[in-house]
N, C-alpha and C positions, 0 to 999 in steps of 0.2 A: 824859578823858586822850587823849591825841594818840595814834591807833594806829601812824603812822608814827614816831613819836618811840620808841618801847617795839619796833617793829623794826627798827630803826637799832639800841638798845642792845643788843636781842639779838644784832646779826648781830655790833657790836664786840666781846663778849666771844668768841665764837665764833672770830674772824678772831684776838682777840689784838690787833687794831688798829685805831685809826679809820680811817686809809689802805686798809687790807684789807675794811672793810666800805664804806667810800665806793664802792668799783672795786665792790661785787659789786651796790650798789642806784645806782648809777647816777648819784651825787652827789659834788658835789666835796669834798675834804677839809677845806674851811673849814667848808662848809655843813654839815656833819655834825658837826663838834665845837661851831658854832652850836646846832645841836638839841637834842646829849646836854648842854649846860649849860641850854640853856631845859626839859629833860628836868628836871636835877637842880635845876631853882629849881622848879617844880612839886610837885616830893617834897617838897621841904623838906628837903634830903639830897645830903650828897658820895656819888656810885654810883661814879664809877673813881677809883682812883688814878695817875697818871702819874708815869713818870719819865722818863728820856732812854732809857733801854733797853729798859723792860717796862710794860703797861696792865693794870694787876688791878682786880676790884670789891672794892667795900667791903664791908660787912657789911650794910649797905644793898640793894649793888649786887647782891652773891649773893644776897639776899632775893626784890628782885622780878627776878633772872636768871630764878631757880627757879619762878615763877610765870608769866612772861611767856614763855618757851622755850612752854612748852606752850598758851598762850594761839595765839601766834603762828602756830605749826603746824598748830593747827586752825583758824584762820580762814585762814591759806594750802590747805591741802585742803579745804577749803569751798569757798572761791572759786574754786579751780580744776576740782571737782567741777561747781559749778553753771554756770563754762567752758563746759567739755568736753559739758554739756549742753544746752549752744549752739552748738556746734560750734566753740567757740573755746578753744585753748590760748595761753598766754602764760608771759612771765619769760623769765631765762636759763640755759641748760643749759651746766654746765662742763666741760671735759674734758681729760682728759691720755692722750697716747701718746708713743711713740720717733719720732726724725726721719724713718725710713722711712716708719711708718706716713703721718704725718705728708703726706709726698711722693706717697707708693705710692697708698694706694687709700683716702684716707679722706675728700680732697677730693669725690668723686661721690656718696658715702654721704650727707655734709653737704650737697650739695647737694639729694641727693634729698629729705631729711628738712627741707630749710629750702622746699620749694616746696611741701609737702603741710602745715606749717604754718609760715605766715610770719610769723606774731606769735611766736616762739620765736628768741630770739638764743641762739648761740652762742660760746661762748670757748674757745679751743684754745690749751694750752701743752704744749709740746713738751719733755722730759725724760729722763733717762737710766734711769729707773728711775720711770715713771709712777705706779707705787703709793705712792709715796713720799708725791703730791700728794694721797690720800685722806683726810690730817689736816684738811682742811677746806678747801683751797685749789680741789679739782676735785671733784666729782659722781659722775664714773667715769670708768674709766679702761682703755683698750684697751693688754692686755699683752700680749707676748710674750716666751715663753722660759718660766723656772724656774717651778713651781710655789709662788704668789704664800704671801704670811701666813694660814695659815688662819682669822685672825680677820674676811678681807674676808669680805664676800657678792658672789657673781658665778657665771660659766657659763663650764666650759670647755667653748670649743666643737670641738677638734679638734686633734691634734698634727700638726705639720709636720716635714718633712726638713729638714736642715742638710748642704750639701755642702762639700767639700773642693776649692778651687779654685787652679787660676796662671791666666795668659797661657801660649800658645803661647811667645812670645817668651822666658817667665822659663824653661820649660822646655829650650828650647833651649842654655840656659847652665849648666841643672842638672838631672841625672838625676830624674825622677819618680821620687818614694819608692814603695817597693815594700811596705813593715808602717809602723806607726805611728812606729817605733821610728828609722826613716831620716829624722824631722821634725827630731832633733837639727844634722841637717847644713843645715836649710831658713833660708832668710829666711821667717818668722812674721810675718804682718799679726794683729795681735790686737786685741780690743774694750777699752777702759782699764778697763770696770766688770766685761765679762760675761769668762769665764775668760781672763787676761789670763794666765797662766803656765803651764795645761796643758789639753790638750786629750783628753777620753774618748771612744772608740770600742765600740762591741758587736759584737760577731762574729758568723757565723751560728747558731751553737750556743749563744750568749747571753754565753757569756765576756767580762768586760770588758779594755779596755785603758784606761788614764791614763797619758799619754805629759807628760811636761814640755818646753814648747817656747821657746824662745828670740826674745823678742819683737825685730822688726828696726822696726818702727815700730809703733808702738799710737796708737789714734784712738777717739774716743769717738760715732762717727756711724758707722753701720751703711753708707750708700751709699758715704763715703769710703774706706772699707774696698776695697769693692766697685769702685771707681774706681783706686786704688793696685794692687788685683790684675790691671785690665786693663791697666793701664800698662808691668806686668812687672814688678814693684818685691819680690814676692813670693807666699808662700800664703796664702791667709784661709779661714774657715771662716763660711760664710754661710748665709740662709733661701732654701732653694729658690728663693719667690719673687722674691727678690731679684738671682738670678742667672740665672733658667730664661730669660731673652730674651738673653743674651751667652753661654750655652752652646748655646743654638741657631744662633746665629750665629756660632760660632767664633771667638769672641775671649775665651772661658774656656775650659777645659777642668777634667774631674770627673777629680778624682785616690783612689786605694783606694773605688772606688766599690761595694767587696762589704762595704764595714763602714757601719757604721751610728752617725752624730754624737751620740753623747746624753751629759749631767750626771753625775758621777762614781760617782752611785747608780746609775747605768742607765735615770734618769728623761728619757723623751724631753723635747725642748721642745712649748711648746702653746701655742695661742690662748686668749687670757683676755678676758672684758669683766667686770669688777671695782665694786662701788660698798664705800664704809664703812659703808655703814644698809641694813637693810633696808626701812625705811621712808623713799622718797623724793616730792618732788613727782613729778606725773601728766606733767608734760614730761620730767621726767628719765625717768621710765619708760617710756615711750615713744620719747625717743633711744636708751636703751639694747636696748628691742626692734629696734629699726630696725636699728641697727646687728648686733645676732645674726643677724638676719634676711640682710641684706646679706653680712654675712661669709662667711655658711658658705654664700650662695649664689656666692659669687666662687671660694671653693675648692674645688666641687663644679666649678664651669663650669672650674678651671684641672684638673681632673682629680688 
C-alpha cells in the first residue's frame, strides 16, 4: 500500500479537510482527493464521508485512521531520527503568534533558525489569540499575556511590564490621571479581545485595583493600538516592549508609573511558547528550542 496515500488520509482526518491537509503536505486540492479515492479503491472501502459542510470517516475510515495515526508517526520519527543523523532536518514547522510578535522580533528568530537549517520551511499565521491555532492548524505557538489552558504543553519563559501610556499632545488637553479611578474621565485605546472593558492595577503593598474604562476606540492589533496613542487620540495600556523606543523618545509618556498593569486575579502577563502534544516532530522541537533560546535572550539584552 502506498505510504503516501495512508499520510495524506491521516493528515485529512486530522485537518477535518482535504483543503487543510493538501496546504500542510504540499499538494493541490485535486491531487489529493485523487489519492484518498485511489486510497479507498485499494481498500475495497468508502473511508470519508463528505458533505458540503463536514468530512467524517467511515467505520472503515476510523478503522485504519486508528492504525495508520500510529503507523505514520513512527515512520515520521524514524525518518527524521535517521535525518538528524545526517545532519539533516526536513518538513514544515507551523506557527502562530499576535501581529506584534509577528512585526517585532520574530522576523530574526526565523531567520536565524531558517539559515542553521534550510531544508525546514516555515508557516506563520498571525492571530488574535494564537492558542486558539493549537487544534491542529499550528505546531506552536508564541504567546503573550494571560496564562494560557492548562491542557497545552509549553515554557513560560518570563513575565513582562505593561505600561500605561498618551501622547504628550493627548495630555495636553487632558489632565494626567492621578489613581486608577480618574480613567473614567480618559479617552481609553483598548484591545477588542484582551480586556476590552477594564483595566487592573496592583499597588505596592499588593492591593488590587479593577478600574472599568470606557472604550473611545478599540482595535484588535497591538501596534495600532500603540500608533493611535502616539497620534494623541488617547490612553492604551501596552507591553513594555512595545513602547520602550517612543518613550524614550518622547513621544509617549508613562502615566501611574507606581502601580503595576496585571489580570484581575493579580496575575502578571507572560511570555509563553505553547505546543498541543508533547510529542512532536524533531523540527518542531527544535524551532521551539530556538525560539526559547532567542526570546529570553532578547529580554535579558533589553534588560
Amino acid at each position: 500500500m502506498e505510504f503516501d496515500g495512508l499520510r495524506l488520509f491521516v493528515a485529512v482526518i486530522e485537518h477535518g479537510s482535504i483543503a487543510g491537509a493538501s496546504r500542510q503536505l504540499g499538494l493541490s486540492p485535486s491531487l489529493a482527493s485523487r489519492r484518498i479515492a485511489a486510497l479507498e479503491s485499494r481498500m475495497g472501502a468508502r473511508l470519508l464521508l463528505r458533505t458540503t459542510r463536514s468530512l467524517v470517516a467511515t467505520e472503515a475510515g476510523q478503522a485504519l485512521f486508528a492504525w495508520a495515526r500510529g503507523t505514520v508517526a513512527d515512520w515520521n520519527r524514524l525518518n527524521e531520527e535517521i535525518g538528524a543523523s545526517q545532519g539533516r532536518v526536513s518538513g514544515l514547522v507551523r506557527i502562530a503568534t499576535n501581529d506584534f510578535a509577528a512585526a517585532g522580533y520574530m522576523p530574526p528568530i526565523i531567520a536565524a533558525f531558517s539559515l542553521r537549517h534550510p531544508d525546514v520551511s516555515v508557516s506563520v499565521s498571525i492571530a488574535l489569540e494564537p492558542v486558539r491555532l493549537l487544534d491542529g492548524a499550528c505546531d506552536i505557538a508564541v504567546h503573550a499575556g494571560r496564562r494560557p489552558d492548562a491542557s497545552l504543553v509549553g515554557r513560560r519563559l518570563y513575565e513582562y511590564r505593561r505600561r500605561l501610556v498618551a501622547s504628550p499632545a493627548y495630555l495636553a488637553r487632558h489632565p494626567a490621571p492621578g489613581v486608577p479611578a480618574d480613567l473614567v474621565r480618559h479617552l481609553c485605546l483598548t484591545h477588542t479581545v484582551s480586556e476590552p472593558t477594564e483595566w487592573s492595577f496592583e499597588a505596592a503593598g499588593g492591593t488590587i485595583t479593577t478600574q472599568p474604562v470606557r472604550s473611545h476606540i478599540s482595535c484588535d492589533s497591538w501596534t495600532m493600538l500603540r500608533e493611535l496613542a502616539i497620534e494623541g487620540t488617547g490612553i492604551a495600556r501596552l507591553s513594555d516592549t512595545l513602547v520602550r523606543r517612543a518613550l524614550a523618545e518622547g513621544r509617549l509618556v508613562e502615566l501611574l508609573p507606581a502601580l503595576r498593569s496585571v489580570y484581575a486575579d493579580g496575575d502578571p502577563p507572560a511570555m509563553w511558547v505553547l505546543f498541543a502534544h508533547r510529542e512532536m516532530p524533531l523540527r518542531a522541537r527544535l524551532f521551539a528550542d530556538h525560539v526559547v533560546e532567542r526570546l529570553i535572550a532578547l529580554h535579558r539584552a533589553q534588560g
